[in-house]
C-alpha positions as a Markdown table, in Angstrom:
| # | Residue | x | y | z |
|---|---|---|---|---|
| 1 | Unk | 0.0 | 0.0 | 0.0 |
| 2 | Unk | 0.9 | 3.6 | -0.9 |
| 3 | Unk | 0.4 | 7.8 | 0.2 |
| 4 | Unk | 1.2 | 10.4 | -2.9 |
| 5 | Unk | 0.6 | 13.7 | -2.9 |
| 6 | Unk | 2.1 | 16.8 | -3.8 |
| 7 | Unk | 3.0 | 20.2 | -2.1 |
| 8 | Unk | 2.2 | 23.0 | -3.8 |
| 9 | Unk | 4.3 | 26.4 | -3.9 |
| 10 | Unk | 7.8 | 27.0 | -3.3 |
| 11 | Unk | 9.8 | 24.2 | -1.6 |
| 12 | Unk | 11.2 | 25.2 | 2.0 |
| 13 | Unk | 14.1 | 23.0 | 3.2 |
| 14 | Unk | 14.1 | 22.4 | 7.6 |
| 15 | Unk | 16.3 | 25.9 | 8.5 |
| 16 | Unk | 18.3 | 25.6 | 11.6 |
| 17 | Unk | 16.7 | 26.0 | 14.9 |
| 18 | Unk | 16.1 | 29.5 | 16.6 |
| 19 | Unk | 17.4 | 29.2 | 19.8 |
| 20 | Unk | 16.7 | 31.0 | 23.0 |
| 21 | Unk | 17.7 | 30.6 | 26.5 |
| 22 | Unk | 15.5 | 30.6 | 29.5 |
| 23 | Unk | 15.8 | 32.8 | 32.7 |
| 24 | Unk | 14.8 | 32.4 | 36.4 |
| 25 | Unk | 13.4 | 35.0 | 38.2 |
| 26 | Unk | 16.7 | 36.5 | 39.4 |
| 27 | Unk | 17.8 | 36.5 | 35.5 |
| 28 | Unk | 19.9 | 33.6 | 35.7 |
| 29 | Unk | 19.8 | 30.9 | 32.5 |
| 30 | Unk | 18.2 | 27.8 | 33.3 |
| 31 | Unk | 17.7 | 26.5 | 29.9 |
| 32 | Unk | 17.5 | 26.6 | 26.2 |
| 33 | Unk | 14.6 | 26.9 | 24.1 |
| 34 | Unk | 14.5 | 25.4 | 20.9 |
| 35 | Unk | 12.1 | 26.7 | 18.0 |
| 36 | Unk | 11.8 | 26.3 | 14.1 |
| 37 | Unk | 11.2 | 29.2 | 12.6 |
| 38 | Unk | 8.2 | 30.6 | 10.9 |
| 39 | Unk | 9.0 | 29.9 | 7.5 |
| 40 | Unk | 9.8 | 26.1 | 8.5 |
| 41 | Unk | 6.8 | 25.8 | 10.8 |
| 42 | Unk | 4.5 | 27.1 | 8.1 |
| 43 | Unk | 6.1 | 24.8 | 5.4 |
| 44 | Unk | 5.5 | 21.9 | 7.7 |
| 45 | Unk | 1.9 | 22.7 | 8.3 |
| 46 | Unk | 0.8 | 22.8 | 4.9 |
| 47 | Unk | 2.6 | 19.3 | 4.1 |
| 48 | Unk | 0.7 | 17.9 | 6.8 |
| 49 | Unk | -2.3 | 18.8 | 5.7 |
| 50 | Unk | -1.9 | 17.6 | 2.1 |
| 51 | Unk | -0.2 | 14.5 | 3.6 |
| 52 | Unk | -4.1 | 14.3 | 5.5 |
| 53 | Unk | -5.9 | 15.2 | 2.4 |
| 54 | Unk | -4.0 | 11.8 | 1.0 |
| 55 | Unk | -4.7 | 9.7 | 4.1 |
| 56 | Unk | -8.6 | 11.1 | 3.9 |
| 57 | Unk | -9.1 | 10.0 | 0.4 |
| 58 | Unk | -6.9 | 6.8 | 0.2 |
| 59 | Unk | -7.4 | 3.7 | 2.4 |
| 60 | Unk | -7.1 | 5.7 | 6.1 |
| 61 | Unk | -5.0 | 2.8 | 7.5 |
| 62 | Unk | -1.9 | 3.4 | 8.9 |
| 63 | Unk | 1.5 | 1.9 | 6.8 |
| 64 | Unk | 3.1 | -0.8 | 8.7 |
| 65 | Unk | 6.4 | -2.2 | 9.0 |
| 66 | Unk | 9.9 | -1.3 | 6.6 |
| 67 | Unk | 9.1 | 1.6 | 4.5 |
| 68 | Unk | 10.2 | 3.7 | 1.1 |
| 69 | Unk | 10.1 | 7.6 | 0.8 |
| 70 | Unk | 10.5 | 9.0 | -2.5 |
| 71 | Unk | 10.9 | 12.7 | -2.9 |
| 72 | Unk | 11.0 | 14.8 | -6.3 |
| 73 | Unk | 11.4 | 18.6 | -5.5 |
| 74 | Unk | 10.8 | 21.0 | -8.4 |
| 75 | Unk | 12.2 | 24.3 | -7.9 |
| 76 | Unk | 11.8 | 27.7 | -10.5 |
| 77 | Unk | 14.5 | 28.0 | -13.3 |
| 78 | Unk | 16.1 | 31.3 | -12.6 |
| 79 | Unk | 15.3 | 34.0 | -14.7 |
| 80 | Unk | 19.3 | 34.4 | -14.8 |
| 81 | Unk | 19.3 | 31.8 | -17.2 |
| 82 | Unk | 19.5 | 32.3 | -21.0 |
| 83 | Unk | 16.9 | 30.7 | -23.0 |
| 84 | Unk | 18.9 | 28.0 | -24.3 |
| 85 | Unk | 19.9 | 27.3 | -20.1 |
| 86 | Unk | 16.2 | 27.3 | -19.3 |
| 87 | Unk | 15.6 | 24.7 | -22.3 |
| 88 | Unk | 18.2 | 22.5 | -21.3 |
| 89 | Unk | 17.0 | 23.0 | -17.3 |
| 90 | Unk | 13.6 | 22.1 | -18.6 |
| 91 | Unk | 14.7 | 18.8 | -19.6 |
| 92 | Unk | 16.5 | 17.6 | -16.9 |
| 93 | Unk | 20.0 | 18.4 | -18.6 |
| 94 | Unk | 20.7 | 20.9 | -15.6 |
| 95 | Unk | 20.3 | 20.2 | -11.9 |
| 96 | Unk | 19.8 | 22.7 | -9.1 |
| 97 | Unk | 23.1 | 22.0 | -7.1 |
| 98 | Unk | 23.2 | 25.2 | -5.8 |
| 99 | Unk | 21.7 | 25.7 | -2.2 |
| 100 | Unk | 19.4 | 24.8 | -0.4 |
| 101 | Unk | 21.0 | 20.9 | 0.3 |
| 102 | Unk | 18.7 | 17.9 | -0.7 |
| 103 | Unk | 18.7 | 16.5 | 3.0 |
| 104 | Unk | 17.4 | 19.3 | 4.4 |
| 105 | Unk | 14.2 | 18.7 | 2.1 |
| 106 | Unk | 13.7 | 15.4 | 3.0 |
| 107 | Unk | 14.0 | 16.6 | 6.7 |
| 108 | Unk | 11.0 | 19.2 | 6.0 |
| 109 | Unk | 8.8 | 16.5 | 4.4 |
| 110 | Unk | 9.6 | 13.8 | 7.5 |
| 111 | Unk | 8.7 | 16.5 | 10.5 |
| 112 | Unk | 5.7 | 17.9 | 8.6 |
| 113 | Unk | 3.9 | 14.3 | 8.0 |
| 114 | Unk | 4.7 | 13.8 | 11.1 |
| 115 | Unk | 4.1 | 16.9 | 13.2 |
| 116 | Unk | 4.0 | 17.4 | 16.8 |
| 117 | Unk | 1.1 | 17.8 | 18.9 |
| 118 | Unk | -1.3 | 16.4 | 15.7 |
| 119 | Unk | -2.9 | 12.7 | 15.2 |
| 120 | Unk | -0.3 | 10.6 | 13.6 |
| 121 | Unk | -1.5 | 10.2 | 10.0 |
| 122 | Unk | -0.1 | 7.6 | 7.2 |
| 123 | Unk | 3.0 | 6.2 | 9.7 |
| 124 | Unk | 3.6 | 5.7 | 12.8 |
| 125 | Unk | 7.2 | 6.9 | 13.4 |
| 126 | Unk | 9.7 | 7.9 | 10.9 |
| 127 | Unk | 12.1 | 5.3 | 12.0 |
| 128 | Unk | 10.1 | 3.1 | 9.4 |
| 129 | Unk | 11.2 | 5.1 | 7.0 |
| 130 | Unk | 14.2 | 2.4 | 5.9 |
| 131 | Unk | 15.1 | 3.3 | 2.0 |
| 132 | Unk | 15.1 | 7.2 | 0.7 |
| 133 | Unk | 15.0 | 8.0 | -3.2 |
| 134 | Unk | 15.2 | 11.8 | -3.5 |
| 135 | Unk | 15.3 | 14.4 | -6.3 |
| 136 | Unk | 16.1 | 18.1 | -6.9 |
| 137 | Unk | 14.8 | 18.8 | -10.2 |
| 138 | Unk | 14.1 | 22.2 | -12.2 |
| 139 | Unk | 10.6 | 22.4 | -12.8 |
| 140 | Unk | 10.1 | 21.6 | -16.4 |
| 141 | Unk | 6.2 | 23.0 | -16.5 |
| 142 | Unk | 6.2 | 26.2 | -14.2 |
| 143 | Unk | 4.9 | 24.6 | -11.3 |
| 144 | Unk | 7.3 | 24.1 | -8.2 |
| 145 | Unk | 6.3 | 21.9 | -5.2 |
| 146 | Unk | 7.4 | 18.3 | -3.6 |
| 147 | Unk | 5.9 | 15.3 | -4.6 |
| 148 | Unk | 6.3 | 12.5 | -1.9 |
| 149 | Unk | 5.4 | 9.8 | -2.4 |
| 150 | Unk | 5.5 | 6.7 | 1.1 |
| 151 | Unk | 5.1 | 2.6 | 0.6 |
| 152 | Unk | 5.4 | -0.3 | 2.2 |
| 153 | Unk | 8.0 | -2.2 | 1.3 |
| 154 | Unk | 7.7 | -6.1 | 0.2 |
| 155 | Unk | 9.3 | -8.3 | 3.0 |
| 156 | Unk | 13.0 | -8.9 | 2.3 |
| 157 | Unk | 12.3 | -12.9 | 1.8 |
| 158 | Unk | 9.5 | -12.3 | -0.7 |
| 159 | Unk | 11.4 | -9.8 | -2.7 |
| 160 | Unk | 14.4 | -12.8 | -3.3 |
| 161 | Unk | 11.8 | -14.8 | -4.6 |
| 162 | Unk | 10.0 | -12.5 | -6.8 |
| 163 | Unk | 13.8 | -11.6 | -8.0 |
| 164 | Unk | 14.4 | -15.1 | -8.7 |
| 165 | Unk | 11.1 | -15.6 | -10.7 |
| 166 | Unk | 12.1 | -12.7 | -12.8 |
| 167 | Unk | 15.5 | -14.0 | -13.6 |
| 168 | Unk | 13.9 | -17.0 | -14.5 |
């Protein structure tokens, strides 16, 4: 079984945390607060609820056991580009390797499905999450967004056997 959906609008990676430290009375630290910031936190919030639009309309069961993120982000060609640039970028013959880092997208998708202090929708902990396939790509039609895409993986003994059968 399967979740995709897609994100609509531009992509925002997980920034580094704001931090902040915490005072007593007297004006002495006694901690550190940690926060995301509002970029991040909105970014989050609006993959959780197309990850919930996806749970809503597919089976509304829970994936279980190993499973598979895929991740293709498609980000705006620069105007910078020439035309022949934006052609080539189109087509997949030019990869955004410039900044933001891939990781960081896949780190945005992960907390936002999985948000704190909201019901746990499609999986149950991201420590399932066992094989990663991600993408940065230049959006060849004008519209930028993640697609994510989260499945169950065949068990490891069935997937020898299905190999074998293909071999034949």
């Amino acid at each position: 079984m399967k979740y995709w959906f897609f994100v609509e609008g531009h992509p925002e990676p997980q920034a580094r945390p704001r931090f902040s430290v915490r005072k007593d009375r007297y004006g002495r630290a006694i901690g550190v607060n940690t926060r995301d910031t509002d970029k991040s936190k909105a970014y989050k919030e609006r993959v959780y609820a197309c990850a919930l639009t996806a749970y809503k309309n597919g089976e509304k069961t829970m994936l279980q056991g190993p499973l598979e993120l895929r991740l293709l982000v498609f980000r705006e060609i620069p105007t910078s580009f020439s035309k022949k640039k934006r052609t080539e970028a189109a087509g997949g013959q030019i990869y955004p390797t410039q900044r933001p880092d891939l990781d960081n997208y896949i780190k945005a998708a992960l907390d936002g499905i999985g948000m704190k202090g909201l019901p746990k929708i499609i999986f149950s902990d991201d420590a399932q999450i066992v094989r990663i396939s991600a993408e940065k790509r230049y959006s060849f039609n004008g519209q930028v967004g993640m697609a994510i895409e989260i499945k169950e993986l065949m068990p490891t003994v069935a997937r020898e056997s299905f190999v074998k059968e293909e071999r034949g």
